[in-house]
matplotlib code that plots the C-alpha trace (Angstrom):
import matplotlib.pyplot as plt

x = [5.1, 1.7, -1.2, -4.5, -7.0, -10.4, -9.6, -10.8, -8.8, -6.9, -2.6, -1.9, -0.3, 3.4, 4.1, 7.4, 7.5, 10.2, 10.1, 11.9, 12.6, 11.4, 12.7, 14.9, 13.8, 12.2, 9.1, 11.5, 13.8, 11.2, 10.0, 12.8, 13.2, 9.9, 10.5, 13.7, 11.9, 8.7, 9.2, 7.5, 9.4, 12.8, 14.2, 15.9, 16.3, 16.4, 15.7, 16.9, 16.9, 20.4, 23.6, 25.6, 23.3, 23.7, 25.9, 25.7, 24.8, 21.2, 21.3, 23.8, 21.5, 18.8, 21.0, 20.2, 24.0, 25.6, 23.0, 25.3, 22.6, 23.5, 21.4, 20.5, 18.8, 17.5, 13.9, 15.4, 17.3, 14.5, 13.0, 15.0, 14.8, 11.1, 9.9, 6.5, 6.1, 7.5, 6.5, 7.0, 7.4, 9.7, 8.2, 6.2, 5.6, 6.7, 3.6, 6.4, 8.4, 4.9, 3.3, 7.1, 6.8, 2.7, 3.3, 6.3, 3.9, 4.8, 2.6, 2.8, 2.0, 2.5, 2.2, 1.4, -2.0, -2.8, -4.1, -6.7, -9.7, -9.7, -13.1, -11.6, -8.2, -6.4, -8.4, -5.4, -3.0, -5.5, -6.4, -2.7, -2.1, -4.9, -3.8, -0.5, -2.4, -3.8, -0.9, 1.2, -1.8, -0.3, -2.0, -1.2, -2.7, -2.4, -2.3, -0.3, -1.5, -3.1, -4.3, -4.9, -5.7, -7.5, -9.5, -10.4, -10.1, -11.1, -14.2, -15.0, -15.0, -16.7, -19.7, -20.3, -21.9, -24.1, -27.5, -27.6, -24.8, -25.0, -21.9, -18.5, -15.3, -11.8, -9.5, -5.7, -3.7, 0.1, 2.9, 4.4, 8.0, 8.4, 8.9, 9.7, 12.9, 13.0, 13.6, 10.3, 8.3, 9.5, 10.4, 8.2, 4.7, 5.6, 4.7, 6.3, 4.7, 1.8, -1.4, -1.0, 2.1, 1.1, -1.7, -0.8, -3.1, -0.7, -1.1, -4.8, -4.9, -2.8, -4.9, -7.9, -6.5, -5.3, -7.7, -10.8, -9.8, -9.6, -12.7, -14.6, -13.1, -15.5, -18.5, -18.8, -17.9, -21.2, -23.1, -23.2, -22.2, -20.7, -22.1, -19.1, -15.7, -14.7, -11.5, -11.2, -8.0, -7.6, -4.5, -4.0, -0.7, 1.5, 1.1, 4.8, 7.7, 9.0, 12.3, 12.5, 15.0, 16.9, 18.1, 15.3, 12.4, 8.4, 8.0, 4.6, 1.8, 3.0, 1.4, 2.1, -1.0, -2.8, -6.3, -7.4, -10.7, -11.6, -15.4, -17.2, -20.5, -24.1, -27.5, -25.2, -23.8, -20.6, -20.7, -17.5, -14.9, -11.2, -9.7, -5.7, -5.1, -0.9, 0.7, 3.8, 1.8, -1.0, -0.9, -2.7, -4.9, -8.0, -9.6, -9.2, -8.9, -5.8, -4.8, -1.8, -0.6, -3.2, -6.9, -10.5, -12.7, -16.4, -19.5, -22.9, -25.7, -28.0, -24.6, -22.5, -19.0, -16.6, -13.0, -9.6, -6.4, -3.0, 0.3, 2.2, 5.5, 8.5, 11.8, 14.2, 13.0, 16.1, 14.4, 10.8, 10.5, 11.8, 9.4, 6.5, 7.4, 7.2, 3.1, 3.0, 5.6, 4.0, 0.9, 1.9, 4.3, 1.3, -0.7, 2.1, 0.4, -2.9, -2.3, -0.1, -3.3, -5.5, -7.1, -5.3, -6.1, -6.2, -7.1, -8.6, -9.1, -12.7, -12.0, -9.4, -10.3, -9.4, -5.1, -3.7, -0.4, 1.9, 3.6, 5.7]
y = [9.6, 8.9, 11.3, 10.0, 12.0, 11.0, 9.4, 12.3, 14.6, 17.4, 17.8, 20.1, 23.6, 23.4, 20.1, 18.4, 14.9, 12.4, 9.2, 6.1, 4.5, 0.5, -1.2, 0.5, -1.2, 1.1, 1.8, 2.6, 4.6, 6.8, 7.3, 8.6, 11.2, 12.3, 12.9, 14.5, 16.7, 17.6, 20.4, 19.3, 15.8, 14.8, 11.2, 10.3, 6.4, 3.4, 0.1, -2.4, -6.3, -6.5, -6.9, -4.5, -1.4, -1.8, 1.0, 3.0, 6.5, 6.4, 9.7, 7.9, 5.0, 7.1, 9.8, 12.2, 12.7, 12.5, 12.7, 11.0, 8.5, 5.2, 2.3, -0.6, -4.3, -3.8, -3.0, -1.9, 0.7, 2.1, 2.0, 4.0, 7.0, 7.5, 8.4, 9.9, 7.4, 4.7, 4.1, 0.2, -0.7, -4.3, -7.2, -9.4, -8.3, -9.6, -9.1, -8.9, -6.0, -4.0, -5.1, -4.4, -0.4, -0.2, -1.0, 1.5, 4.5, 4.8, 5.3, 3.3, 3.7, 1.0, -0.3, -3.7, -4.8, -6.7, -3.8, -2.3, -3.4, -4.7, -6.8, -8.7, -9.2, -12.4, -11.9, -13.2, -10.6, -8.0, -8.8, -9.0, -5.6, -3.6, -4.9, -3.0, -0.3, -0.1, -0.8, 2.4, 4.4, 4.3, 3.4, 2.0, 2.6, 1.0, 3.0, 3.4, 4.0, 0.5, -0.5, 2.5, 6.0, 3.9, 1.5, 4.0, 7.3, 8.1, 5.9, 7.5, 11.4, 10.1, 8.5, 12.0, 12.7, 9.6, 9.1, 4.8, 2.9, -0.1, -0.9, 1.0, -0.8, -0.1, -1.2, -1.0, -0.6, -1.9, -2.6, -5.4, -4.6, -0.6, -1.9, -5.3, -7.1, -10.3, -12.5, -10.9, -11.6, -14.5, -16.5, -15.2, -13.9, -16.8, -14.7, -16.5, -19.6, -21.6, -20.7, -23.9, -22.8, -19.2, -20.4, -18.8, -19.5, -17.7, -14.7, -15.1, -14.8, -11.8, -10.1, -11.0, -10.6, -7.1, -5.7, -7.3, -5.6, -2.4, -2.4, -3.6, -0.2, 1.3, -0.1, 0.4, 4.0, 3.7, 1.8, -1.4, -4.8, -7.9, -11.2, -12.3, -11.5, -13.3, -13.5, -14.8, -15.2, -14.8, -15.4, -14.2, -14.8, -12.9, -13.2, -12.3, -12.4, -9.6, -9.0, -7.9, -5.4, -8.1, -9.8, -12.9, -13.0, -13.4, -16.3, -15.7, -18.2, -18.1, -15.8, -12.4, -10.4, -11.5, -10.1, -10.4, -9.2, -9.0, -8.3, -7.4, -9.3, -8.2, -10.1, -12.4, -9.0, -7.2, -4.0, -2.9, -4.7, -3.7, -5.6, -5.4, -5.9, -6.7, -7.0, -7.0, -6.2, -5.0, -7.1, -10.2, -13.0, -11.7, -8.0, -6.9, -3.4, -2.6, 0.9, 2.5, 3.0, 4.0, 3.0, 3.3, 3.8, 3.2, 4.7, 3.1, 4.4, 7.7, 9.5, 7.2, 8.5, 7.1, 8.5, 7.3, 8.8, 8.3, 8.1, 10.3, 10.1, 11.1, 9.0, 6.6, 3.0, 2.4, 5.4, 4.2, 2.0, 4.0, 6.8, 4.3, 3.8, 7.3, 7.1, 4.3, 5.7, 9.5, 8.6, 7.3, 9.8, 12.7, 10.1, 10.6, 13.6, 12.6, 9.1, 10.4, 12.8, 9.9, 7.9, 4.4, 1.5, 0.5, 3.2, 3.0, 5.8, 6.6, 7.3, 9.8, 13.1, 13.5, 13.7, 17.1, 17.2, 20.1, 21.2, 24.3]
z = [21.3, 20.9, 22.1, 23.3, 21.2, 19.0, 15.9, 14.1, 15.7, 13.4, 14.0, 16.1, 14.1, 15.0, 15.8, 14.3, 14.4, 14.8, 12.3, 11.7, 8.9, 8.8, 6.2, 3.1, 0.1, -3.1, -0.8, 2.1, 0.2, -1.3, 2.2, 3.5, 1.0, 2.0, 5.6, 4.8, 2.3, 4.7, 6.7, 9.8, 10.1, 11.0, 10.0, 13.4, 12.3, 10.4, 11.1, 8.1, 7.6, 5.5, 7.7, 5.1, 5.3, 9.0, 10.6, 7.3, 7.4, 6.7, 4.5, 2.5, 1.6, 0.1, -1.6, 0.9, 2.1, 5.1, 8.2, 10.9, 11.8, 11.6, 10.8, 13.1, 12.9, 16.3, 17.7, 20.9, 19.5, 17.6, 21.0, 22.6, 20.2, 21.4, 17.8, 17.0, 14.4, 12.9, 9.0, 8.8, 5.0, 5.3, 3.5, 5.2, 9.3, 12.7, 15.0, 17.8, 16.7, 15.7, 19.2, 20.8, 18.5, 19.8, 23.0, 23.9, 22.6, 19.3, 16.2, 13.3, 9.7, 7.4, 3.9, 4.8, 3.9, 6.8, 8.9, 6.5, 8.1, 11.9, 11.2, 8.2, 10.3, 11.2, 14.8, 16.7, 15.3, 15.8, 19.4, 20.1, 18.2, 20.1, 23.4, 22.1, 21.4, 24.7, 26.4, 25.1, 23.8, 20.3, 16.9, 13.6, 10.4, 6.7, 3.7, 0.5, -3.2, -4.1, -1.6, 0.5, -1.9, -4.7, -2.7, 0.2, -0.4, -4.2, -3.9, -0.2, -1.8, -5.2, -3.2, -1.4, -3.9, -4.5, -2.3, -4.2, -5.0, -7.3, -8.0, -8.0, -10.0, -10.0, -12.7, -11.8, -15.0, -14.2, -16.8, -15.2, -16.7, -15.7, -12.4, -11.6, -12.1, -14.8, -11.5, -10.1, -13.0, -14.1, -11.4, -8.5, -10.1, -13.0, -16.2, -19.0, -18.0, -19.2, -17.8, -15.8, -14.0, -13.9, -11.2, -7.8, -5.1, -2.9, -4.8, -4.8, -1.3, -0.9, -3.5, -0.8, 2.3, 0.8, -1.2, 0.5, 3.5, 1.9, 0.4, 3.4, 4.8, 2.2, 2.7, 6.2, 6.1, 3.8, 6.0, 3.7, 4.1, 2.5, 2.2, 1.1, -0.8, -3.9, -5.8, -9.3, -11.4, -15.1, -17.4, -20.9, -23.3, -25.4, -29.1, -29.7, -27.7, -25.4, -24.4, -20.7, -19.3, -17.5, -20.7, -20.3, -22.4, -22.5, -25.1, -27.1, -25.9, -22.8, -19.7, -20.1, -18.6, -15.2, -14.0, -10.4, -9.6, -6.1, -5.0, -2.3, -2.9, -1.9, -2.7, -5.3, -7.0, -6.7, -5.0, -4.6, -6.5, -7.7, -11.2, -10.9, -15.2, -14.5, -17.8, -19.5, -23.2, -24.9, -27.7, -25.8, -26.8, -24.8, -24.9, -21.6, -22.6, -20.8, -21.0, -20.0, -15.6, -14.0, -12.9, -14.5, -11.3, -12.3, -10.1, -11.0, -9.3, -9.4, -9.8, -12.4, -13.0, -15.1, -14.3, -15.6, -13.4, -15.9, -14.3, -17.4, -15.4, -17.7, -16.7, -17.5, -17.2, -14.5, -12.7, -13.0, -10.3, -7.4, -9.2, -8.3, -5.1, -4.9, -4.7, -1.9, 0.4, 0.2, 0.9, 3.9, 5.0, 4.6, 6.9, 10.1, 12.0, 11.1, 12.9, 15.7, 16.5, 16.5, 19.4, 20.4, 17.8, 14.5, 12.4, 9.3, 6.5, 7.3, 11.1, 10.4, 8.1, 5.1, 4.6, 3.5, 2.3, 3.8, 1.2, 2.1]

ax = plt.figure().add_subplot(projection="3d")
ax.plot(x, y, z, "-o")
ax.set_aspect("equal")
plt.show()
């Protein structure tokens, strides 16, 4: 259960901490093997949406073997087993079941994006989420790889450094096909479409409501400010076709890389701005110089850095995407003492120090 502490509070040596599972997707999955693996955690439950993993073992449903814990569709019952923490990875949210989980004492960490940056919130959900706070002295905190690491913590560390900061840019490197299904792509983020029907407005907004969140976490650690946060699209297509894992295909000229750039504008400049560079190919009709997973983060100022972080993971393609899920759900489960010592709220990644794994 939660403890009321400052938000910069340090774990206390010795604790062990009781999680629950939200959610059992890739993200979810990877989790689990985390707390399993950590050796001041214990998995004590699962919550998932699908009515057949319900009543399963939960070890069973991420290769972890028989655990006797069975999994339930039911916030009560997640409840009842008075958790330290609950790491809530579903898609989408129910503001009832976190307020419900907040309210009853428990910590959350989650993956969603929503909960980056209390100023740039949906102001209803966050006045109904810190009256959950308040209520059962718990506290919730965002985090993952991209958003979360990327956006927050690399740029916080590399600007220790910096005394003027004119502009710092992140360019996320993704191959669209290591990890997404050819429903995904194709039908949902609507690659293989013209540039027309690639247009996502939805997407754009979850690329702001996300990232721009995230990023405003930065510049008020820093003491800056936004005037505003922009979010432009760009489409470029394939110049030959590409088969896709699936068995359905990428026909050339149609989309097959898309570049979101979202920035945090001051005095009609970006300041801080992150460039997600999806694709499913190199060989494109614009030079976007994509380079292989990974990010390019740029520092301009009276410190300029130029850093690119690879992701040189070795595995089959079918093992990939669990792989990648691997650095979201980590992140997050590293986060769990450092938000169960924290004070009641939302939490973001510069009130809390800096996350040390525990490794053995």
């Amino acid at each position: 259960m939660a403890e009321q502490q400052t938000s910069l509070a340090l774990p206390p040596a010795g604790k062990r901490y009781r999680v629950v599972q939200w959610s059992a997707g890739r993200v979810g999955t990877s989790s689990m093997r985390a707390i399993i693996d950590h050796p001041d955690m214990d998995l004590v439950g699962l919550w998932v949406h699908s009515e057949s993993k319900a009543g399963r073992d939960i070890g069973e449903l991420c290769d972890r073997g028989h655990l006797g814990i069975a999994a339930t569709r039911s916030v009560d019952d997640v409840i009842a087993l008075k958790p330290d923490c609950v790491m809530y990875m579903q898609e989408g949210y129910d503001a009832d079941d976190i307020c419900a989980i907040l309210g009853a004492g428990i910590n959350i960490v989650t993956s969603r994006g929503e909960f980056h940056s209390p100023p740039r919130m949906d102001q209803e959900l966050r006045r109904r989420v810190e009256a959950a706070c308040e209520e059962g002295g718990a506290s919730i905190h965002s985090t993952g790889i991209s958003p979360g690491f990327i956006t927050e913590a690399f740029p916080l560390v590399l600007t220790s450094i910096a005394r003027r900061l004119d502009c710092l840019t992140i360019d996320e490197f993704a191959d669209m096909t290591a990890s997404c299904s050819d429903e995904m792509l194709l039908d949902v983020l609507r690659y293989g479409g013209t540039p027309e029907e690639a247009s996502n407005p939805h997407l754009v907004h979850h690329m702001t409501a996300n990232f721009g969140q995230s990023l405003n976490v930065v510049a008020q650690a820093l003491g800056l400010s936004f005037d505003d946060i922009q979010t432009t699209a760009e489409n470029a297509v394939a110049r030959e076709r590409i088969p896709l894992m699936g068995g359905r295909a990428i026909e050339a000229g149609t989309v097959a890389a898309m570049r979101f750039t979202v920035a945090g504008m001051r005095d009609g400049k970006p300041l801080l701005q992150f460039r997600a560079n999806w694709f499913c190919t190199t060989d494109l009709d614009a030079d976007w110089s994509i380079r292989e997973n990974g990010w390019r983060v740029q520092l301009e100022g009276d410190t300029p850095l130029d850093i690119y972080i690879g992701m040189p993971v070795d595995c089959s393609p079918e093992e990939m995407p669990l792989v990648m899920a691997g650095y979201t759900a980590q992140r997050g489960v590293n986060c769990v003492p450092y938000v169960c010592a924290a004070a009641p709220g939302i939490r973001t990644s510069a009130e809390m120090p800096q996350i040390i794994s525990r490794l053995g």
